[in-house]
C-alpha positions in Angstrom: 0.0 0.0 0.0 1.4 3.1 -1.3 1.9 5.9 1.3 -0.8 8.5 0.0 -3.4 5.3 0.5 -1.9 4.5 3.8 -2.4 8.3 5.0 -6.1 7.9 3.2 -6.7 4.5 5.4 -6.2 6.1 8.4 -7.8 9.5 7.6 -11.2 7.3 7.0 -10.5 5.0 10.4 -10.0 8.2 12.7 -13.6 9.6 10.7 -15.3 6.7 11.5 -13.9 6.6 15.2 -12.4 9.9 16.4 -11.8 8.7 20.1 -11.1 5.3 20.0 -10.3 3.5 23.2 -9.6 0.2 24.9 -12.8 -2.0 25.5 -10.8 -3.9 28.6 -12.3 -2.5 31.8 -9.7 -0.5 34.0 -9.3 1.9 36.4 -5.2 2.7 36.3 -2.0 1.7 35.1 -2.0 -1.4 37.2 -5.1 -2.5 36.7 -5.0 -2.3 32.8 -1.6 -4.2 32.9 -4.0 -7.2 35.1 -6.8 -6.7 32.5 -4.6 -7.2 29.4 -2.6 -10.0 31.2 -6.1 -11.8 31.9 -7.0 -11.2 27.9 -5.1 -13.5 26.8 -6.6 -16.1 24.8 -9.9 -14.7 26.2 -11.7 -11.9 24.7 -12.5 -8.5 26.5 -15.8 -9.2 27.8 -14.5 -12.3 29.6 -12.3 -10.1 30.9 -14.7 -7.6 31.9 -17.1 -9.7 33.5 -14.7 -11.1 35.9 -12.3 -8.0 37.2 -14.9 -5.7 38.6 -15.0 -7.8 41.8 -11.2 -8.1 41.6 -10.3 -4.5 41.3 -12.9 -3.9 44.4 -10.7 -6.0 46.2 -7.3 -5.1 44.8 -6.6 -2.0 42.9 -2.9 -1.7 43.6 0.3 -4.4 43.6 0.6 -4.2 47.7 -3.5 -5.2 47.8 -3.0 -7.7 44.7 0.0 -9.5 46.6 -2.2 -9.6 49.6 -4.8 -11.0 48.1 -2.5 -14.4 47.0 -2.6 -16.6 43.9 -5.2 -18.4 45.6 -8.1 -15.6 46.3 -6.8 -14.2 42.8 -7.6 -17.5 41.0 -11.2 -17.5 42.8 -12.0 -14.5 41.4 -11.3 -14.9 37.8 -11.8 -18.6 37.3 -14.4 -18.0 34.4 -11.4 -16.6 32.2 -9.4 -19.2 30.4 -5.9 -20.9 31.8 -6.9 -19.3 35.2 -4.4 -21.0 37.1 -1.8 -19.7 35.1 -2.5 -16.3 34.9 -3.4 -16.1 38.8 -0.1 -17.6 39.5 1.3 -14.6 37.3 -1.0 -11.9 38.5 0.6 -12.5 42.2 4.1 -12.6 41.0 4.2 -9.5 38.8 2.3 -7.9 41.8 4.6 -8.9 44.3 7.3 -7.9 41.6 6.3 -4.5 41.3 6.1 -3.9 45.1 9.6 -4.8 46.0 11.5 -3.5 42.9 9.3 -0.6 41.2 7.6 1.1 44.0 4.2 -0.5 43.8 4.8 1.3 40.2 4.1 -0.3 36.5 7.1 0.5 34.3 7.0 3.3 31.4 9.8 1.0 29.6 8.6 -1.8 27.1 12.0 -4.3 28.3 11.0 -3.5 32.2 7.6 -4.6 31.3 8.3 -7.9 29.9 10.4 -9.5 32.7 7.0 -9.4 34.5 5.6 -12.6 34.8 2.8 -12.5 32.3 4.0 -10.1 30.1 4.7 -10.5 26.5 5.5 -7.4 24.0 1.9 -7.0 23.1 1.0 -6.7 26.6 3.8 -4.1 27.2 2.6 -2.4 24.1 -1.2 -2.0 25.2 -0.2 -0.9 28.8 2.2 2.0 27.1 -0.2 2.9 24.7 -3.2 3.0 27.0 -1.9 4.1 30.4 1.1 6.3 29.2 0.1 7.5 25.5 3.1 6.1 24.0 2.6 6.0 20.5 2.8 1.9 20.3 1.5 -0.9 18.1 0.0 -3.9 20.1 -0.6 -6.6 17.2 -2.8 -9.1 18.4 -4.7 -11.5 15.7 -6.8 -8.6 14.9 -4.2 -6.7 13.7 -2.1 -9.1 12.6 -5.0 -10.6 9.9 -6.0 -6.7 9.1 -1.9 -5.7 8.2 -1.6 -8.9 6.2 -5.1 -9.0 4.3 -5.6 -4.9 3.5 -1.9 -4.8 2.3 -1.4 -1.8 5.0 1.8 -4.2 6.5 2.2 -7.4 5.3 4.5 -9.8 7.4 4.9 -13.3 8.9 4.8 -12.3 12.6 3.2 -10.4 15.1 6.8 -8.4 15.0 7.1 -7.9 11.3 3.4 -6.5 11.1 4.2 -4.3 14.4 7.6 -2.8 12.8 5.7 -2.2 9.6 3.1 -0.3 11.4 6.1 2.0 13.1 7.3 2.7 9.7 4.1 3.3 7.7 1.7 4.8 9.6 1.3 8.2 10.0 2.5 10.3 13.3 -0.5 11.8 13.3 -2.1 8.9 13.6 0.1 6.5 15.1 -1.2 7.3 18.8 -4.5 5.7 18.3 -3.5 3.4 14.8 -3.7 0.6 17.2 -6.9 0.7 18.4 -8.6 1.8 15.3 -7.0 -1.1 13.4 -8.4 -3.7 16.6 -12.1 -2.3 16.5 -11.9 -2.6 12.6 -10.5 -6.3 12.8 -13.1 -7.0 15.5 -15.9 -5.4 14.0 -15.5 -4.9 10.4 -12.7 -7.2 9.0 -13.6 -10.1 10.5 -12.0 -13.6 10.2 -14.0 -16.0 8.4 -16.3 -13.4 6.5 -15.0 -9.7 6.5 -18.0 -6.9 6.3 -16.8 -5.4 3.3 -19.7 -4.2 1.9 -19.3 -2.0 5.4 -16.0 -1.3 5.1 -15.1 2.6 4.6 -11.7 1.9 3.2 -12.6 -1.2 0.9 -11.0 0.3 -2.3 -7.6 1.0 -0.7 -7.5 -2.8 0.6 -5.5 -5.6 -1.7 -7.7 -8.1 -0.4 -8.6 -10.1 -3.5 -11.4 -11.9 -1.9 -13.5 -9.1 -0.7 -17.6 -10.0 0.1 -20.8 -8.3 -1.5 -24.2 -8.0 -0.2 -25.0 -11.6 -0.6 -23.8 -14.6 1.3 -21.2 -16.5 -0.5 -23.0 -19.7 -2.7 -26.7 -18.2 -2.5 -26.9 -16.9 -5.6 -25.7 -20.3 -7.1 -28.7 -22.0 -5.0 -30.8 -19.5 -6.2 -29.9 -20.1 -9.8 -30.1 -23.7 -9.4 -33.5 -23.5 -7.8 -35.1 -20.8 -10.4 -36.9 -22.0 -13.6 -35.8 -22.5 -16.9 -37.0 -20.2 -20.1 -38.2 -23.4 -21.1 -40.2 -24.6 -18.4 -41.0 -21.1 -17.2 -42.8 -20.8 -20.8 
């Protein structure tokens, strides 16, 4: 995608959704880094449904490392790999107590020695909490770089470092939400809403939908009359 059409793409997301934000459930930078830890392999609204009562009870690392793996677990045990991602929860809390201050990290390598914590992760939590101009690719992205042409790559990190070089500063801030909510929403997996879509024409994707369901125009024609018989 040429770079007046990349400018174009965005211009049309940021139209559509001029203050896009995070649909994970959080009240500060602690909290969010739990939320997107919990997210993973879950979707948001898993998420969502379970930390309300959790951030009642522990909104800081000190009150998270309190709490202990095994009150943690009881509270989100409707989110998948539970166990797990209790067992992290605790140790990134307890983490952050004794060597950050009961403060998260504004430093992407800092971030991902935590227990939990992947470069996505680290790249929500700076984008989100500390408006860093970052590029969390998550399967959303990753499927919308690779499909529209916008940043074609292998990985998660050759989609991400295409993003840092293609996109716009202008719109780099909030490129990573807008390009989650339009995977989620819009350019979905196993049929994307083109019809929908306000950038279709910039998009290289060959197979792009129409108004109709795929195959019901053949059943139609196969169950419509002849001339001949119709005669």
């Amino acid at each position: 995608m040429t770079p007046v059409k990349v400018h174009e793409f965005f211009r049309r997301l940021s139209a559509e959704r001029p203050d896009p934000r995070s649909e994970l459930a959080y009240e500060n930078p602690f909290t969010l880094l739990v939320a997107v830890v919990l997210s993973a392999q879950a979707t948001d609204a898993g998420v969502n449904k379970a930390t309300p009562a959790l951030f009642e009870a522990a909104s800081t690392p000190a009150a998270m490392m309190a709490l202990g793996e095994a009150r943690i677990r009881d509270y989100i045990k409707t989110i998948g790999l539970f166990n797990t991602k209790a067992k992290n929860v605790a140790a990134l809390s307890q983490i952050l107590v004794e060597q950050y201050g009961g403060q998260v990290p504004r430093d992407r390598d800092t971030l991902q020695t935590l227990p939990g914590v992947g470069r996505k992760t680290a790249n929500v939590v700076l984008n989100v909490a500390f408006g860093e101009p970052t590029i969390a690719v998550d399967t959303h992205i990753f499927r919308v770089g690779n499909r529209t042409g916008l940043a074609p790559g292998k990985t998660p990190l050759d989609v991400e470092l295409g993003l840092e070089k293609g996109v716009p500063p202008e719109y780099k801030l909030h490129a990573h939400h807008w390009l989650i909510l339009h995977g989620r929403y819009v350019c979905l997996a196993r049929k994307p809403n083109c019809p929908g879509c306000v950038v279709r024409d910039l998009c290289a994707f060959k197979g792009k939908t129409t108004d109709e369901a795929p195959g019901r125009a053949k059943r139609r024609a196969k169950t419509r009359p002849s001339k001949a018989k119709r005669r």
